[in-house]
C-alpha positions as CSV (number, residue, x, y, z in Angstrom):
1,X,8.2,6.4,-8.5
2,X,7.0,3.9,-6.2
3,X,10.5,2.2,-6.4
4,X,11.7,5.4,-5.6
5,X,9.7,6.0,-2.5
6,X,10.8,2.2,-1.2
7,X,14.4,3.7,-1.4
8,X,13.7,6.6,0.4
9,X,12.4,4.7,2.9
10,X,15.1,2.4,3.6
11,X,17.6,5.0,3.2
12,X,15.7,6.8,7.0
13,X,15.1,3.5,8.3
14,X,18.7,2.3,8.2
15,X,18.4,2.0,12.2
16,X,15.2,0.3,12.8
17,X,15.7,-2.2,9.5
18,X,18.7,-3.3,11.8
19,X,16.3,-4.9,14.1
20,X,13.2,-5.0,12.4
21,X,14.8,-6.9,9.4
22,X,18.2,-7.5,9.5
23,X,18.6,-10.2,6.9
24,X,16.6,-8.4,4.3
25,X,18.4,-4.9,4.8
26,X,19.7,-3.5,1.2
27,X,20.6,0.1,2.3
28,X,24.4,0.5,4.0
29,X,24.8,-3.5,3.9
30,X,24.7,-4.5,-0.1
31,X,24.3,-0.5,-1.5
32,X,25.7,2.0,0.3
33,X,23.4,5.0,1.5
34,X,25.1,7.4,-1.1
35,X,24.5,5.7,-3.8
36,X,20.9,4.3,-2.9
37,X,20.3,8.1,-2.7
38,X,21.7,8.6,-6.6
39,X,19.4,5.6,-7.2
40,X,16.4,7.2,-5.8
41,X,16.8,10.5,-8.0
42,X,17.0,8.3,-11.3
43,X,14.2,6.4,-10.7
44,X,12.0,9.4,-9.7
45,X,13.6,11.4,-13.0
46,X,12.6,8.1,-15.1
47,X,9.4,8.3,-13.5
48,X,8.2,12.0,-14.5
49,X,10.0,11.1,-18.0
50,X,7.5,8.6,-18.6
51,X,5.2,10.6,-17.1
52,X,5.8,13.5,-19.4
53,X,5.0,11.4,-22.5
54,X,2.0,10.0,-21.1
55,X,0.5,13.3,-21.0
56,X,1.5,14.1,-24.2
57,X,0.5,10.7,-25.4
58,X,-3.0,11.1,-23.4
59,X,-3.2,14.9,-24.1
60,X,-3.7,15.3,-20.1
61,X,-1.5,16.8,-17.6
62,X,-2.9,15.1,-14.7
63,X,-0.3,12.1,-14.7
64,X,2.6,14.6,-14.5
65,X,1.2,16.8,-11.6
66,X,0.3,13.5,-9.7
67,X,4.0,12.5,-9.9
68,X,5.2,15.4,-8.6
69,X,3.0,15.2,-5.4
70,X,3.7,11.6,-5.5
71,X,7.6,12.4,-4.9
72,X,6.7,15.1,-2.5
73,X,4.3,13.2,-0.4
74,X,6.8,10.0,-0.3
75,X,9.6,11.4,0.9
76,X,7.5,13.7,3.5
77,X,6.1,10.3,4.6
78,X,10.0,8.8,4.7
79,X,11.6,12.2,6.2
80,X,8.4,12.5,9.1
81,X,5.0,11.4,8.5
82,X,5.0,7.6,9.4
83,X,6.0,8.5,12.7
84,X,2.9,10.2,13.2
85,X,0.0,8.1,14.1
86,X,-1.8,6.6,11.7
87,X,-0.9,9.4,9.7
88,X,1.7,8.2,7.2
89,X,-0.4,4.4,7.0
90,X,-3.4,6.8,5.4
91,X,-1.2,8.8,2.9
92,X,0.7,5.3,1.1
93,X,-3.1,3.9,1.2
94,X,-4.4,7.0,-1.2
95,X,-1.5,7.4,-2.7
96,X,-2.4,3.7,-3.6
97,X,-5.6,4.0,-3.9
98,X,-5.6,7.3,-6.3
99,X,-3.3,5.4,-8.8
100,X,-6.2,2.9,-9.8
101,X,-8.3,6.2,-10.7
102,X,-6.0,6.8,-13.6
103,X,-7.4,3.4,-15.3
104,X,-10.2,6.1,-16.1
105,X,-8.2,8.4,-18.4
106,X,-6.2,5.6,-20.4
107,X,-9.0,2.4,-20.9
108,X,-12.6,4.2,-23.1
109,X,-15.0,3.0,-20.0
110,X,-18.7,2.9,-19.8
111,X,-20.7,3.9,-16.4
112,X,-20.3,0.5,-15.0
113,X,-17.0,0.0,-16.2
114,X,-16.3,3.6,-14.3
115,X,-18.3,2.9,-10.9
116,X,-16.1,-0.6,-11.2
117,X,-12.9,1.6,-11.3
118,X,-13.6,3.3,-8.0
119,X,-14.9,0.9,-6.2
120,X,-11.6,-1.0,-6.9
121,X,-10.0,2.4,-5.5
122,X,-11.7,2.3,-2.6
123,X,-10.5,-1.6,-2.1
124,X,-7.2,-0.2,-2.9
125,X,-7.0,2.2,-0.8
126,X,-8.4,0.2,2.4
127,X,-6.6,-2.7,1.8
128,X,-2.8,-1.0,1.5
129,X,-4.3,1.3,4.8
130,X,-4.6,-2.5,6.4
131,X,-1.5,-4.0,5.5
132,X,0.3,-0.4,6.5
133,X,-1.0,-1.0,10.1
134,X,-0.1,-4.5,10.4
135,X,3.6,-3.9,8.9
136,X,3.8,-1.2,12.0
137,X,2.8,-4.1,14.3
138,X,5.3,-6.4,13.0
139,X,7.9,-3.6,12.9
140,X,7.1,-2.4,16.4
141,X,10.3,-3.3,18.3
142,X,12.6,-1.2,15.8
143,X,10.2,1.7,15.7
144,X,10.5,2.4,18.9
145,X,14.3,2.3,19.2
146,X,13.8,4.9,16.5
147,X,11.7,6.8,18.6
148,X,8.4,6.8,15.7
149,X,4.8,7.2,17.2
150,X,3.2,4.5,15.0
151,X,0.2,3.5,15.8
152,X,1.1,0.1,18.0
153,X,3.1,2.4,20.0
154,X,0.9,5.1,20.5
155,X,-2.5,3.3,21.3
156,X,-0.6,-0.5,22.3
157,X,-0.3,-3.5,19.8
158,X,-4.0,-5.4,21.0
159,X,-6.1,-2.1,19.9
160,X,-4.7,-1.6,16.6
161,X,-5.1,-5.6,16.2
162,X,-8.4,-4.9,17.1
163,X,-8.4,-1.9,14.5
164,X,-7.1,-4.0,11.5
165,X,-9.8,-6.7,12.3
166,X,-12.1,-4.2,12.0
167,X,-11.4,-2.7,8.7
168,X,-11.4,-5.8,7.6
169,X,-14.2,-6.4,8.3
170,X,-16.0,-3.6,6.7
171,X,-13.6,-4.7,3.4
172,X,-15.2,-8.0,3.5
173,X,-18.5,-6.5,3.9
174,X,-18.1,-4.3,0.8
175,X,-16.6,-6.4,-1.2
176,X,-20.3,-9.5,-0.8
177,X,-21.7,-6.1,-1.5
178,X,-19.5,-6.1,-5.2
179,X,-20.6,-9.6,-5.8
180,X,-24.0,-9.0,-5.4
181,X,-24.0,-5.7,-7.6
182,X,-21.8,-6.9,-10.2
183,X,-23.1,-8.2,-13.7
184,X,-19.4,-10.3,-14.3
185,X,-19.1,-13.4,-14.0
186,X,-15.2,-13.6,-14.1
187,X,-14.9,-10.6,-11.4
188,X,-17.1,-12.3,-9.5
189,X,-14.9,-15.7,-9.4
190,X,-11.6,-13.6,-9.4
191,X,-13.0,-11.4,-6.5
192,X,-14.0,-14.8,-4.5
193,X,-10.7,-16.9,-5.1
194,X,-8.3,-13.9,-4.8
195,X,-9.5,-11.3,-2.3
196,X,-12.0,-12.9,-0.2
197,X,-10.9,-16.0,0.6
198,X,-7.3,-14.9,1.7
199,X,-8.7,-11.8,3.3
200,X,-10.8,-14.2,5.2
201,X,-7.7,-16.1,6.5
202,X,-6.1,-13.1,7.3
203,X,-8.8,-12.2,9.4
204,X,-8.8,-15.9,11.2
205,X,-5.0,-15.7,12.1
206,X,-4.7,-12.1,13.2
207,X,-5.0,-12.4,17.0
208,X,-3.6,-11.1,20.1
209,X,-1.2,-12.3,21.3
210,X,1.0,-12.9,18.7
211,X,4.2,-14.3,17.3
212,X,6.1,-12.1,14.6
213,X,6.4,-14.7,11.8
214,X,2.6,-14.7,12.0
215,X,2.3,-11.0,11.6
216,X,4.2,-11.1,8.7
217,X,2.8,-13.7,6.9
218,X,-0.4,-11.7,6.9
219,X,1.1,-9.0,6.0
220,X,3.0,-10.7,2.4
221,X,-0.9,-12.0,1.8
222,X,-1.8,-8.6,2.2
223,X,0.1,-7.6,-0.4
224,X,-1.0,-10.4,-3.0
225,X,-4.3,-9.1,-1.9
226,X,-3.6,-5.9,-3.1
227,X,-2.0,-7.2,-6.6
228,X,-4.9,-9.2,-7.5
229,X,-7.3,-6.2,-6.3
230,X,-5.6,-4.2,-8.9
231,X,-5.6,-6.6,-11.8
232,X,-9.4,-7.2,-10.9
233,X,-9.5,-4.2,-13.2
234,X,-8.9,-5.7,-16.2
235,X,-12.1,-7.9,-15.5
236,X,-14.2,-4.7,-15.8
């Protein structure tokens, strides 16, 4: 499903994707926009299959219902919502971040190993909300050919650099707080090595002004950010 929501998305952003990243454009240059549409149906229709046996495997309906709001709410977010300020930035974060909840109904989890769960949620969720903001700074130029109200456009590029510096901050702050609090030795190496540190440098080089390759460095670090906050699960 989240495959199908990245086609989705390039299938609107055909326009801006022909300035804001021409080189790595896949819809209309190496698939055409027809078919990337077929592609998008059967990857969302293999999605709520799986889905479907999942619940029946996990006697719980929750994983189907959340993939049909899943396919609703990403192609609302592709169709309109990410030209909304800040709006479509906080939908992919929970989408993101309510996906790590579902660890809760498939690994047997103790109150620790629960409280663990959503607090890796919450990094989930603010993390993918930070990296969504810096992709609109780095995609700025194409957004407003395309007319979108993202956030750099609506409030200027320096205040949401400002922004991003500041959620990061309060992510760094939380997760000293997870260090302190947790009884796990591994998470607490895996949490220093993989999510701190880098977040740390991402922190350092975000700055105003600033030159596109630099935005989007930060904003691929971002993203192995996010990976490694995910696996940190399977340290609980």
């Amino acid at each position: 499903m989240a495959a199908a929501g990245n086609i989705i998305n390039d299938y609107f952003d055909i326009t801006t994707d022909q300035i804001n990243k021409p080189n790595k454009q896949i819809v209309s240059k190496i698939i055409s926009a027809k078919n990337s549409f077929l592609l998008y149906i059967v990857f969302n229709t293999l999605g709520l299959l799986f889905g479907t046996f999942a619940c029946y495997y996990l006697q719980n309906i929750a994983l189907f219902c959340y993939g049909i709001f899943s396919i609703l709410l990403l192609y609302i977010y592709s169709k309109k919502a990410k030209g909304i300020p800040f709006l479509g930035n906080f939908l992919i974060a929970s989408l993101t971040g309510f996906s790590i909840l579902f660890f809760l109904l498939i690994i047997p989890s103790n109150k620790y190993q629960t409280q663990t769960i959503y607090a890796l949620s919450y990094f989930a969720f603010i993390l993918n909300l930070i990296r969504e903001v810096v992709k609109d700074i780095e995609d700025v130029k194409g957004d407003k050919k395309a007319k979108l109200n993202t956030l750099p456009i609506a409030i200027g590029t320096k205040y949401t650099v400002l922004l991003c510096k500041f959620l990061m901050g309060i992510t760094f702050s939380s997760l000293l707080i997870v260090l302190y609090l947790s009884n796990s030795i591994y998470l607490k190496i895996f949490i220093s090595f993989f999510l701190i540190i880098p977040l740390a440098y991402c922190y350092q080089q975000l700055k105003f002004p600033y030159k596109k390759n630099q935005i989007s460095k930060i904003s691929r670090i971002l993203k192995l950010i996010i990976a490694c906050g995910i696996l940190a699960v399977f340290f609980t």
